[in-house]
GUVEXKE-602409 format. One record per residue (C-alpha): z negated, x, y; residue in three letters. Coordinates in pm, whole numbers, padded with zeros to 5 digits, always signed. Each point is the difference from the previous one (the first is absolute). Layout:
N
ZXYALA ...
***
This chain:
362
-02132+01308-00198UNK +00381-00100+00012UNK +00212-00192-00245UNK +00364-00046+00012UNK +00160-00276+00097UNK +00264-00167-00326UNK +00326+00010+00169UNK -00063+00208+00297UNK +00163+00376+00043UNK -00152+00279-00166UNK -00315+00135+00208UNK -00081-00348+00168UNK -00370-00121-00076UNK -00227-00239+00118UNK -00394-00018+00007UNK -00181-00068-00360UNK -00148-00326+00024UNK -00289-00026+00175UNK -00335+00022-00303UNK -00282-00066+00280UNK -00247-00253-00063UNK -00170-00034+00311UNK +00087-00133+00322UNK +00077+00207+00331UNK -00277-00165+00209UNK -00254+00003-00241UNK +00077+00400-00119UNK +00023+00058+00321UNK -00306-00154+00071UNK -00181+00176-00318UNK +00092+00327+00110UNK -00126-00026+00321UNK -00281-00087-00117UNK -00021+00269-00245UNK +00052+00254+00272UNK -00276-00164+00248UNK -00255+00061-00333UNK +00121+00366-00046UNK -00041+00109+00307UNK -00356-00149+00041UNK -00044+00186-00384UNK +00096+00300+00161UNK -00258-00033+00255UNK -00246-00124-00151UNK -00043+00294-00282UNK -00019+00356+00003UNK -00288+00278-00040UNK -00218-00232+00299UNK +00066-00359-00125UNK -00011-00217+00297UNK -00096-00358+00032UNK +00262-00247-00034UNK -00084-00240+00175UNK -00100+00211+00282UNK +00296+00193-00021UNK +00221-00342+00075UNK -00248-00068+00270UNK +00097+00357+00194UNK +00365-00065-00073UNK -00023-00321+00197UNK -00244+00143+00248UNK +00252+00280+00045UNK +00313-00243+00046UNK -00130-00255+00227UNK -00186+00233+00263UNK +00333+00032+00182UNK -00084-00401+00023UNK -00321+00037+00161UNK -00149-00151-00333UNK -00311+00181-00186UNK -00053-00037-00371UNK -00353+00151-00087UNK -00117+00085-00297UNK +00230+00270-00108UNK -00036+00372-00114UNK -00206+00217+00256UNK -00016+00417+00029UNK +00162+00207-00317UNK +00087-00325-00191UNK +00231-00111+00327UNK +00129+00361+00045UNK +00075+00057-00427UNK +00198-00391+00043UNK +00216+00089+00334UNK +00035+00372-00009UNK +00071+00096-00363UNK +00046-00337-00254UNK +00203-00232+00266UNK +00255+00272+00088UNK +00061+00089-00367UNK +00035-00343-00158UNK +00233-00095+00309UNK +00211+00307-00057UNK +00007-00035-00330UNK +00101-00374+00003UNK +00319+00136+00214UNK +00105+00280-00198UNK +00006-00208-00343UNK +00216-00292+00205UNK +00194+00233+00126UNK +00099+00186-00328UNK +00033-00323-00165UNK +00217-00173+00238UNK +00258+00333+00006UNK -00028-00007-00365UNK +00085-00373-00032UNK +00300+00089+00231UNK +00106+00244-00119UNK +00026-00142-00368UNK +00193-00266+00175UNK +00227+00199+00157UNK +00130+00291-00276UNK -00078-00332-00258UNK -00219+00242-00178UNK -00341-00126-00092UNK -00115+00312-00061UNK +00086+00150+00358UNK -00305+00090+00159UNK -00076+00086+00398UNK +00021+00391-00066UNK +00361-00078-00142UNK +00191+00175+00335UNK -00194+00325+00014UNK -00288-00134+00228UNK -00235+00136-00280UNK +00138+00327-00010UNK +00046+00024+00383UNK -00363-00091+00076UNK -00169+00256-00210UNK +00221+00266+00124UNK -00128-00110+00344UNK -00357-00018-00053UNK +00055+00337-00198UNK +00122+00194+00276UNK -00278-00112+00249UNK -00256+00054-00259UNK +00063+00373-00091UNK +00178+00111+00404UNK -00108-00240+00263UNK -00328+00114+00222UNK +00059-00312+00167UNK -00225-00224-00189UNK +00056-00330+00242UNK +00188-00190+00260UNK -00246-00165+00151UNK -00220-00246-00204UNK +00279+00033-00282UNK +00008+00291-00269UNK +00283+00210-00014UNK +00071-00017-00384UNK +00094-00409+00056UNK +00231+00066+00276UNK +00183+00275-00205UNK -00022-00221-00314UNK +00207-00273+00228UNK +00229+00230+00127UNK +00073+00160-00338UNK +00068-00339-00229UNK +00202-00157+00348UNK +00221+00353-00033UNK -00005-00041-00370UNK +00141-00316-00029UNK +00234+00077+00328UNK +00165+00295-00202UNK +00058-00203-00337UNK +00179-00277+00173UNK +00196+00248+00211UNK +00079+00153-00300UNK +00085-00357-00220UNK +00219-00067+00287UNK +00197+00264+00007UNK +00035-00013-00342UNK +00078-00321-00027UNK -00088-00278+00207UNK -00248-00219-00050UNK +00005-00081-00391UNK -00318-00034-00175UNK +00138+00289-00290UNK +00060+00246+00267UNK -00335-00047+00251UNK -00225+00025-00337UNK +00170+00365-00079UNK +00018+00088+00301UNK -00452-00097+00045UNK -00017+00224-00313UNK +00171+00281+00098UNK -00198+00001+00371UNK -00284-00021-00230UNK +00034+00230-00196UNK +00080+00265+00297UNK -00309-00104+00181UNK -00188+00030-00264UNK +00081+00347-00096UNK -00049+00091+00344UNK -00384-00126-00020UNK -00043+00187-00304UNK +00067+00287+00207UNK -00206-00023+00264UNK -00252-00083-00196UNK +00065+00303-00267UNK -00042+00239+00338UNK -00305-00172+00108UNK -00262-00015-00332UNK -00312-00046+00259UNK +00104-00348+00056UNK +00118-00151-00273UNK -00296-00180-00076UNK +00052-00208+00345UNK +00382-00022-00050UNK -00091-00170-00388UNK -00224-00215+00153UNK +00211-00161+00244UNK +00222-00006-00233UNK -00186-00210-00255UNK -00034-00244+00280UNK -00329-00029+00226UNK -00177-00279+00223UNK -00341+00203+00027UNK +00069+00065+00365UNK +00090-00279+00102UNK -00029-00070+00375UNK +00082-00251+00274UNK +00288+00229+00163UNK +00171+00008-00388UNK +00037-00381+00040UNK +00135-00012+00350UNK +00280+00293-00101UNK +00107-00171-00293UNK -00024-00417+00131UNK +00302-00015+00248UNK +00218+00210-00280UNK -00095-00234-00291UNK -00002-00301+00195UNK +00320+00026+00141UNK +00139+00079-00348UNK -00140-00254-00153UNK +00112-00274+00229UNK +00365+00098-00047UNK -00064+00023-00397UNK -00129-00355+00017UNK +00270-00098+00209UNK +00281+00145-00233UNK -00147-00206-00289UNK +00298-00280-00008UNK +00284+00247+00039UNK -00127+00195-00294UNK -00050-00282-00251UNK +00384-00045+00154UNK +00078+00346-00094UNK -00057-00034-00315UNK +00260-00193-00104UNK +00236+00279+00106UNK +00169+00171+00285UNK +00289-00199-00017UNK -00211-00354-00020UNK -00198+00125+00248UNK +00280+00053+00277UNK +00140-00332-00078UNK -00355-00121+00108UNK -00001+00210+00351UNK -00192+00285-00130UNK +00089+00371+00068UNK -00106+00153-00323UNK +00002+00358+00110UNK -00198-00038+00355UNK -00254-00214-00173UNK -00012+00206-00301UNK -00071+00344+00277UNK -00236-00290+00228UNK -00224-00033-00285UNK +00034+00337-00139UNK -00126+00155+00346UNK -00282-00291+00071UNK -00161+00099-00380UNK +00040+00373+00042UNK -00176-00024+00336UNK -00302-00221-00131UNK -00033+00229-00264UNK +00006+00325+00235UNK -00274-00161+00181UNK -00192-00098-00304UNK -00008+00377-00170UNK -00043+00173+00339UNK -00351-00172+00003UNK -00099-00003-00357UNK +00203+00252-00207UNK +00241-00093-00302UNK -00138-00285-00142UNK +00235-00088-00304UNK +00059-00337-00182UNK -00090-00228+00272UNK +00343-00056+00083UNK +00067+00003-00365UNK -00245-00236-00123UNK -00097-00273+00241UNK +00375-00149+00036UNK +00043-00035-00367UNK -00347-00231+00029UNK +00100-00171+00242UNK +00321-00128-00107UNK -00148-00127-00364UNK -00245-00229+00287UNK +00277-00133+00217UNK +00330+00089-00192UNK +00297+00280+00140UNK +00081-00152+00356UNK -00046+00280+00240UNK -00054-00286+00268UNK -00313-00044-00215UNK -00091+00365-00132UNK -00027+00206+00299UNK -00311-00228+00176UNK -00149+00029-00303UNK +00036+00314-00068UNK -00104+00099+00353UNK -00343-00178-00121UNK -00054+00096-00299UNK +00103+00351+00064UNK -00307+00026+00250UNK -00256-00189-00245UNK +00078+00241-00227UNK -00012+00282+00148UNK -00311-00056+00131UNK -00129-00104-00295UNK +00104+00324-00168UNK -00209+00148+00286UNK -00267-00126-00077UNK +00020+00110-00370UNK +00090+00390+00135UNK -00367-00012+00174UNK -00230-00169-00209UNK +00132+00153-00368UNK -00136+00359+00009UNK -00260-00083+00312UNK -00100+00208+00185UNK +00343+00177-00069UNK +00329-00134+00133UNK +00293-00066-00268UNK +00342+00078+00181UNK +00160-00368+00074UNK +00300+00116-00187UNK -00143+00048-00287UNK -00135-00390-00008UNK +00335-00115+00045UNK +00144+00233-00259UNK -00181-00129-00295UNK +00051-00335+00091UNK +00389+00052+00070UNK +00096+00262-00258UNK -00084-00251-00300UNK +00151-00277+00197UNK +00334+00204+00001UNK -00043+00073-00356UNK -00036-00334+00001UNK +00296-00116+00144UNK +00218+00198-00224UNK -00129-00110-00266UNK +00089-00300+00101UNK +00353+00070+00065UNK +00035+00158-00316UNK -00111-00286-00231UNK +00276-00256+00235UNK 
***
């Protein structure tokens, strides 16, 4: 959120005073924490509960053998195989996909000043389930190797998305915020119509196409987390390290160049660092809205509207919660499966209601 400054040309803003109440090493700390306890929540429960003390026990068993050091006492036979086969994959895949679509959704709220920009803003969305759509109903292929073919194709397809709506805002004109958000609609909207097509020609498979769609962690395996780890981690390190320049960004393109910023290359830096966390996150698990929506607005009521401050927390929070919502998507209609997305959508859908609300009573 932006106020103008008294005095200052028309257009100039600065950052809203900072509301957080807590401090950066201690939420920092706390949601650390809180991640740690969702992830061993995530792998503790499910349709075989599993010991949790035991569990901790293989976990440490399992990261000190390169060490030469033995912890006994830890989960044996199906109980071992349940924890490191199906529950450790999924709650570590899941804790990457939620940082990553929180991160690019703090970001990009911090770069179009928009807090209700949201990772899917630039056609990624759109481009991803066009890809996954076209593999589902044509491809015979059904894997490269230990990876599935409908991830790779849901990469490829929100990276070509977003590619073609800032080739598009560019051409149009430049970099400005204004013209980049039209020009992620109209992409959108394109792709979009294009799925529906595909999918209109090809009835048989719908049912698969909807539920990737509504966002899915069920098959979860190791090879999902090492495709998507190198994307979102290099993504995520530049996010973190644009924090500064954006809380200097928003005080204006003009304040900003006095200041040694490039507005425009940092604006397209952190445009193309969220758009490819996010194409990593939804080629693994699907469209997954309101992560991206919800956890930045959190986080900056805990430690106020410095990005320097929001995007580590976000990055944590995003993967507590997502696992977290997880957990809820297997255990609320056991032994049935609740599509992810449809956790996250009746927690964020009321929380946007919320929000403008909000705006409307100010």
């Amino acid at each position: 959120m932006t106020t103008t400054t008294p005095g200052a040309p028309s257009g100039t803003a600065r950052p809203a005073p900072s509301r957080g109440g807590l401090r950066p090493g201690a939420a920092l700390a706390g949601a650390g924490l809180a991640l740690v306890l969702a992830l061993l929540a995530g792998t503790w429960v499910g349709a075989l509960p599993l010991p949790p003390g035991a569990v901790v026990v293989t976990l440490l068993d399992r990261l000190l053998a390169p060490l030469g050091v033995a912890v006994p006492g830890g989960l044996e036979g199906t109980e071992a195989a349940v924890l490191l086969e199906l529950r450790l994959p999924r709650v570590l895949l899941a804790s990457l996909v939620g940082a990553g679509l929180a991160v690019s959704g703090a970001a990009y709220q911090g770069v179009f000043r928009n807090p209700l920009a949201d990772p899917y803003l630039l056609g990624a969305a759109a481009g991803a389930g066009l890809g996954a759509t076209l593999v589902i109903a044509y491809s015979p292929v059904q894997a490269v190797g230990p990876i599935g073919i409908v991830p790779l194709a849901a990469f490829a397809g929100a990276l070509a998305g977003v590619g073609c709506a800032l080739a598009l805002g560019t051409v149009a004109g430049g970099s400005h915020n204004a013209t980049l958000l039209l020009a992620g609609i109209a992409v959108a909207a394109f792709l979009a119509a294009a799925q529906t097509l595909v999918q209109q020609q090809n009835t048989e498979d719908l049912r698969e196409v909807y539920g990737w769609l509504l966002g899915q962690l069920g098959r979860s395996q190791w090879s999902d987390v090492l495709l998507v780890l190198p994307y979102l981690a290099a993504a995520c390190t530049v996010l973190l390290l644009c924090g500064r320049a954006l809380d200097v960004l928003a005080v204006g393109d003009d304040e900003a160049s006095s200041l040694g910023v490039h507005p425009g290359r940092l604006r397209l830096l952190v445009i193309l660092a969220a758009s490819l966390a996010t194409a990593a996150a939804v080629a693994v698990s699907g469209l997954i809205g309101f992560v991206g929506l919800v956890v930045p607005h959190i986080v900056r009521r805990l430690v106020g509207g410095s990005h320097a401050r929001v995007l580590p927390m976000s990055l944590l929070v995003g993967g507590a919660f997502l696992v977290l919502a997880d957990l809820v998507a297997r255990v609320v209609l056991a032994p049935a499966e609740l599509p992810i997305g449809v956790v996250t959508a009746f927690v964020g859908a009321p929380f946007f209601a919320g929000l403008l609300w909000a705006g409307a009573r100010r």
